[in-house]
N, C-alpha and C positions, 0 to 999 in steps of 0.2 A: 688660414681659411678665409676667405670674401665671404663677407656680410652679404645675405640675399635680402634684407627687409628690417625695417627700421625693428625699436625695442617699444612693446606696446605697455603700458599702465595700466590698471585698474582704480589708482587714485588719485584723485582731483588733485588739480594745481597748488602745489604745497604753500604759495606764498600769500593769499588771503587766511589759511590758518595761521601762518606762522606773524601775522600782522596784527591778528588777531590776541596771539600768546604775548606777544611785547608789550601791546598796547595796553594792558591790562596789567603787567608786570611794572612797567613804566611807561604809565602817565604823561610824563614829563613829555615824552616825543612831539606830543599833540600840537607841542607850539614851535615844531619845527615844521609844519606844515604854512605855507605862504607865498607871496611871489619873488620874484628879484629882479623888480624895470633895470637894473643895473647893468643887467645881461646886455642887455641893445648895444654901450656901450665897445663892449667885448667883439661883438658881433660888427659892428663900424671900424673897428681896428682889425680886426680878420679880413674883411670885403675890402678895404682899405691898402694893406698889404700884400695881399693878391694881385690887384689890380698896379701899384705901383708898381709890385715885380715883374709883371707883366709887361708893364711899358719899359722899363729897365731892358727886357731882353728882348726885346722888340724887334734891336739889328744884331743882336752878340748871334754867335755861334752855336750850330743845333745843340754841340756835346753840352753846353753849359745852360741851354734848355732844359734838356734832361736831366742834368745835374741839378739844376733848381728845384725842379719839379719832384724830384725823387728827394732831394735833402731837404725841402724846405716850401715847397709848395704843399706835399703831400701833407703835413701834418696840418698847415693852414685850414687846408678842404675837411681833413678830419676834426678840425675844432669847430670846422664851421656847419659837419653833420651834428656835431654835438650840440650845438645850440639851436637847430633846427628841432631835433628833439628835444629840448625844453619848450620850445615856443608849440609843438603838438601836444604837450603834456598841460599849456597853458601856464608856463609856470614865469612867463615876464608881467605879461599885463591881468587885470581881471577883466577885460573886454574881450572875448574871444576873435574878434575879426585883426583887433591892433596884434595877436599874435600872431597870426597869419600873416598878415603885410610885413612883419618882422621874419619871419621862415623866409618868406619869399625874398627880402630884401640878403638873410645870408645863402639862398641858393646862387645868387646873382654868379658868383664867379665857377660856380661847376658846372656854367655852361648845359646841364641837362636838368631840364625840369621835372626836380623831382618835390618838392616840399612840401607839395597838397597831397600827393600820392603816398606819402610816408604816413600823413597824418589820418589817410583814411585807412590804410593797411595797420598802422602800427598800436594803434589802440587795440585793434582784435590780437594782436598777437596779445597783449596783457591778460585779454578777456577772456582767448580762448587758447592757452598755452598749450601745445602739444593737440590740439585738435586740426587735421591735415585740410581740412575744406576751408578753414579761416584760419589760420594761422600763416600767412605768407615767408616768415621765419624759417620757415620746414621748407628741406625741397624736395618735389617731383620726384617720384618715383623712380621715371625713365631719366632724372638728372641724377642719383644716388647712382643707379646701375651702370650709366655710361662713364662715368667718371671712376666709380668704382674706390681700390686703395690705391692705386700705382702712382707714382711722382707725378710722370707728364700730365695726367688724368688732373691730379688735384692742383697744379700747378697753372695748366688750362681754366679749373672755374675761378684760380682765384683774380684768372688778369682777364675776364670776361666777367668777375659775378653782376657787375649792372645786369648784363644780357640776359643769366639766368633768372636773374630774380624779376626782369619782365615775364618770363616765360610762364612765372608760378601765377600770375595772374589770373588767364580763365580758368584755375583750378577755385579761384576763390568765387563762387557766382553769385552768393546773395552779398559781397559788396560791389555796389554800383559805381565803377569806375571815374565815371566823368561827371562831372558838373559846372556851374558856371569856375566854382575857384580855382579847378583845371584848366580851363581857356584863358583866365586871369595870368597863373603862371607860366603857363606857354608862352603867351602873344609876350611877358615880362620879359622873357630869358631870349626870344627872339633880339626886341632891341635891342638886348642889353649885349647878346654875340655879334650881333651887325656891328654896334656901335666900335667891341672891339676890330672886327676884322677892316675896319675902316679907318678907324682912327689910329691902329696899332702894325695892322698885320698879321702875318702867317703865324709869324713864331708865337708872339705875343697869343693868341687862339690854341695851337698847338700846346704852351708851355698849359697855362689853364685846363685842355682835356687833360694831357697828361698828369697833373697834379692831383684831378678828382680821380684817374683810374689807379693812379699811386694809393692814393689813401685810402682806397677800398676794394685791394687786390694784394698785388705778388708784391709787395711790402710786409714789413713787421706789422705796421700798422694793419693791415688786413687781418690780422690774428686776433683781432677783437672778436671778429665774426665767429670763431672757432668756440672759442672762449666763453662765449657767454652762454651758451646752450650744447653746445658737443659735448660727449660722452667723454670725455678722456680721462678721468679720473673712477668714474663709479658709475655703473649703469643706474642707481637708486638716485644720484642727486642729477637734478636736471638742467637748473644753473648756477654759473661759477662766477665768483667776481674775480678781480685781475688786484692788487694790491702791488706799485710797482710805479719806480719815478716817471714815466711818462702818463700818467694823472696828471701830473703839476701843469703838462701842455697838451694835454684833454678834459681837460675839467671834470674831472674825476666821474668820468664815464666808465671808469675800471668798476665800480661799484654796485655790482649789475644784480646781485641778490638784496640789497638794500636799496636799490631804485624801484624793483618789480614792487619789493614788502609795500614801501612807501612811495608811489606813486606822486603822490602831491607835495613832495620835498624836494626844492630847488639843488640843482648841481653842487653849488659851495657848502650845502649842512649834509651831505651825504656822510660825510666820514663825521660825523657826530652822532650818526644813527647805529654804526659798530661800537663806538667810544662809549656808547651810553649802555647800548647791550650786547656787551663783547659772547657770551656763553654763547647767542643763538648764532654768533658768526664765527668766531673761533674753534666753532666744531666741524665747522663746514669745510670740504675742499675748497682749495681757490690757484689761482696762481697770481706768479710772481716778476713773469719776464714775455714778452708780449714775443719776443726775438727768437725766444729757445720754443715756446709755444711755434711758430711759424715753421721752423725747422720741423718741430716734431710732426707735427702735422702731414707735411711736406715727406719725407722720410720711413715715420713708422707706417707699418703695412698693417696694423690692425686698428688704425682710423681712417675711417671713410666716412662719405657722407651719411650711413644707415647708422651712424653713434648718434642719435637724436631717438627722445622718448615722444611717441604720438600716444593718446588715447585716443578710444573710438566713441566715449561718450562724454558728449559735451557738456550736462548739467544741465542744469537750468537758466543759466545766464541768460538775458535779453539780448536780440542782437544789437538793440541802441546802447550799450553797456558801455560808458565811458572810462570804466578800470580809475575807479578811486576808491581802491577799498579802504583806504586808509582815512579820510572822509567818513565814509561810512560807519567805517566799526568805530572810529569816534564819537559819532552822530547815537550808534547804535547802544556804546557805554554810558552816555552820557544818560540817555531815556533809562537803563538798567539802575543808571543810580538814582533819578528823579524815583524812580518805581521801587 
């Protein structure tokens, strides 16, 4: 039977409670909260790579474009979404503009500007989980219906989702799309494509698109998307972490119910935050193969895009709410003990 509409909640976003139980339970967490300037590094060797392979295939042959792209470009672009989301999370520098010029510097080879646009969308999605006005995460109504269960259907958003997830945009309207640090990264990723299609060529341009629509599409690697918020386990739990060797070269972005908890914990201490409090994680569903996840996806006819939990009331949250609850409830334990 097709799903006609998402699954709605009555109760708030589980993961500031459940930040709230650990942090109280163990203390200790508190001092895994901090930066890592180390990242930039990481991030100069990804843009680095890219770009070398890039000129590499400059004159080679299209099969072995695509081959690069799909074997070895795509996960470059996905390590280098991943450190774009640290650098939105603020978690390289304590200056917030040096982490933006650091986003903007690893959008450099996916060719489409997206890294300011992440960082204004993606902070609400923490702040307002499963709420459909701001949450950009969530899709479109008439994008669940059209797409629907059927293979081609979800096979189509996954080698399109850029496209879709522009569309969810006027659905968001009190966030104000454009500003200067939008213009900043456009005119950036302008010369930075000229440069290629001048200095390198077709292919060289081509290999590049291809390898950022690889890494966040009709790939394994696309199954992150699924993964981290689809229904596919329990209609009750709403996000799932991934636990599964390609961590090791996504920097352990699998870890996606202990990044929401803790917010302000860099990439490399994420799996310290299960090791320390395995009960609140080892109860949870999660998966384990990003590959068999894609298939299933792909395959089963009772996942669609309506396996997602919306709520209709958003709380109380501000809408300046920069989602550090973990911050907070330390701030908030700390005065509990002073008092």
């Amino acid at each position: 039977m097709k799903k006609t509409d998402f699954v709605y909640s009555e109760e708030s976003e589980p993961h500031r409670i459940r930040t709230k139980k650990i942090l109280k339970k163990f203390p200790e967490l508190r001092k895994l909260i901090s930066k890592n300037p180390n990242t930039i590094f990481a991030i100069i060797g990804l843009v680095a790579f890219q770009v070398v392979l890039a000129w590499f295939l400059r004159d080679q042959s299209w099969w072995l474009v695509v081959g690069a792209a799909y074997f070895l470009g795509a996960f470059a672009d996905h390590a280098l979404f991943v450190m774009i989301h640290e650098c939105t999370h603020q978690l390289l520098f304590k200056n917030r503009n040096a982490n933006r010029f650091a986003s903007m510097f690893a959008n450099l080879p996916q060719i489409l500007p997206s890294a300011i646009s992440f960082e204004k969308y993606h902070i609400k999605h923490h702040s307002f989980q499963g709420v459909h006005e701001l949450d950009a995460d969530l899709p479109n109504r008439w994008e669940a219906r059209l797409i629907s269960n059927s293979f081609f259907g979800k096979a189509l958003w996954l080698m399109f989702f850029p496209v879709f997830q522009l569309f969810r945009l006027s659905r968001l309207r009190e966030i104000h799309p454009f500003d200067g640090w939008i213009v900043t990264n456009f005119l950036i990723q302008v010369v930075f494509t000229a440069a290629i299609v001048y200095f390198m060529g077709a292919h060289s341009l081509v290999f590049l698109l291809l390898s950022f629509s690889f890494s966040v599409g009709l790939h394994p690697l696309g199954a992150r998307w699924i993964q981290e918020h689809y229904l596919t386990h329990s209609v009750e739990q709403e996000t799932y972490s991934y636990y599964g060797p390609l961590n090791n070269v996504a920097f352990n972005v699998g870890f996606h119910n202990e990044h929401h908890d803790f917010p302000s914990i860099p990439w490399n201490k994420l799996p310290e935050i299960k090791k320390t409090a395995p009960e609140y994680y080892d109860t949870l569903y999660y998966h384990t193969s990003w590959t068999k996840l894609f298939f299933q996806f792909l395959f089963d006819r009772e996942i669609s895009l309506f396996n997602r939990i919306l709520r209709r009331e958003r709380g109380r949250v501000a809408i300046t709410d920069t989602s550090k609850p973990d911050i907070e409830m330390t701030a908030d334990l700390k005065t509990e003990k002073v008092a």
